[in-house]
C-alpha positions as CSV (number, residue, x, y, z in Angstrom):
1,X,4.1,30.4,20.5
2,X,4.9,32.5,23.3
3,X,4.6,35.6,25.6
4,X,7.5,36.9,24.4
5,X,6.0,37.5,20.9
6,X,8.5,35.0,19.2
7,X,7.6,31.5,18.0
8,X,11.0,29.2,18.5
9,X,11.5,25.7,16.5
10,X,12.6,23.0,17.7
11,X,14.9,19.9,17.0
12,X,12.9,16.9,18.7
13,X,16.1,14.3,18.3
14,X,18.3,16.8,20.4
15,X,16.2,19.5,21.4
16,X,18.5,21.8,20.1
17,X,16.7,25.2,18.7
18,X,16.8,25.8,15.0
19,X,15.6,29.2,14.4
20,X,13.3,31.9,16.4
21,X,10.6,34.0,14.3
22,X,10.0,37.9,15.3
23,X,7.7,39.9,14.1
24,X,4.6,40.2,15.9
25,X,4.3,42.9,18.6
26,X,2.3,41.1,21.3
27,X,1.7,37.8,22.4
28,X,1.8,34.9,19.7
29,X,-0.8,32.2,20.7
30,X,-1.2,29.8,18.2
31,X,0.9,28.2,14.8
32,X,-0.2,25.8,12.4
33,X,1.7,24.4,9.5
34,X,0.5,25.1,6.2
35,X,2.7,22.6,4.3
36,X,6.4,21.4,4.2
37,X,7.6,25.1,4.1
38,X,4.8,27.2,5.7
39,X,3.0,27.9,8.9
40,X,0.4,30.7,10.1
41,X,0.9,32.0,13.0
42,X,-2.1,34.1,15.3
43,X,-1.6,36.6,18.2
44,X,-3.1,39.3,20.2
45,X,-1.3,42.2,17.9
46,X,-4.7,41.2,16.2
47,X,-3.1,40.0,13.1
48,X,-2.0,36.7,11.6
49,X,1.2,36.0,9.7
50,X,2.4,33.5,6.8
51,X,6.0,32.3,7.5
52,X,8.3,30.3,5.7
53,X,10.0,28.1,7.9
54,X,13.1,27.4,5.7
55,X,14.4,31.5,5.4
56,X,12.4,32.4,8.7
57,X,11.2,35.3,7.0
58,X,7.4,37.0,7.2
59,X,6.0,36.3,3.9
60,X,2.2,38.2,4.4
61,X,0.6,39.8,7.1
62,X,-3.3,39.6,7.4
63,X,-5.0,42.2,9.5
64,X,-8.4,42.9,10.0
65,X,-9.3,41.4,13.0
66,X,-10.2,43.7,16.2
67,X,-9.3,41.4,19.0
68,X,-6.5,38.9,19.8
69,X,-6.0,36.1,17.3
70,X,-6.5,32.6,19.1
71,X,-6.7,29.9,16.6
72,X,-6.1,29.8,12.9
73,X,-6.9,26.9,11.0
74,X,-6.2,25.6,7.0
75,X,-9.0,24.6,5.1
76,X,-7.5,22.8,2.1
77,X,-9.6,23.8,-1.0
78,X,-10.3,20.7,-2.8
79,X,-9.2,20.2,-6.6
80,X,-12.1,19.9,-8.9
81,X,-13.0,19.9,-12.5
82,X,-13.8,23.2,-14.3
83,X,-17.6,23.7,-14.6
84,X,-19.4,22.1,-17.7
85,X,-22.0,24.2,-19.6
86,X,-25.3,22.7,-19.5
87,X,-27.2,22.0,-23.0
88,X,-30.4,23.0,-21.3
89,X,-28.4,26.2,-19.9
90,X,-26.9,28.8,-21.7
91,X,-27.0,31.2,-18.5
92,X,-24.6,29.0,-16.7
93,X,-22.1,31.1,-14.2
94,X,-19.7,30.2,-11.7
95,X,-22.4,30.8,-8.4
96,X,-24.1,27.9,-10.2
97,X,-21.8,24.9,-8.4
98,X,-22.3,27.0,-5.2
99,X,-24.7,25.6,-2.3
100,X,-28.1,27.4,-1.9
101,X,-28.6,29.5,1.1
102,X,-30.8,28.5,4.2
């Protein structure tokens, strides 16, 4: 990430650079891999973008936010099973595995 609104990788055995990503319009502060082919990246254009490292292209831009972007973060969404119906509950509905409000 940089001040030059690029985000450059890197080879760590020889330093060498391997590719330089362009396409936000200010100030790229922070990256964080996804998985073996992704990363997110967050800067003060206010938006954050989905990368693929591999073909160094933008694959999704999300805007929405009205300031500078300084941290992103991946919350890996656990596998579970589908819900079971309940023979005492015919109502059941998908809000019924989510936690109750405070």
């Amino acid at each position: 990430a940089s001040t030059d609104r690029t985000i450059k990788a890197w080879c760590l055995s020889d330093g060498r650079e391997l590719r330089t990503f362009e396409s936000h319009t200010d100030c790229v502060y922070t990256v964080v891999r996804v998985d073996h082919e992704r990363f997110l990246s967050g800067s003060a254009d206010h938006k954050i973008k989905l990368w693929n490292f591999t073909t160094g292209t933008c694959i999704r831009t999300f805007e929405g936010h009205d300031m500078p972007v300084r941290s992103v973060a991946v919350i890996q969404q656990q596998q579970s099973s589908p819900p079971t119906k309940s023979p005492h509950n015919d109502n059941h509905n998908d809000n019924d595995n989510l936690p109750a409000a405070p």
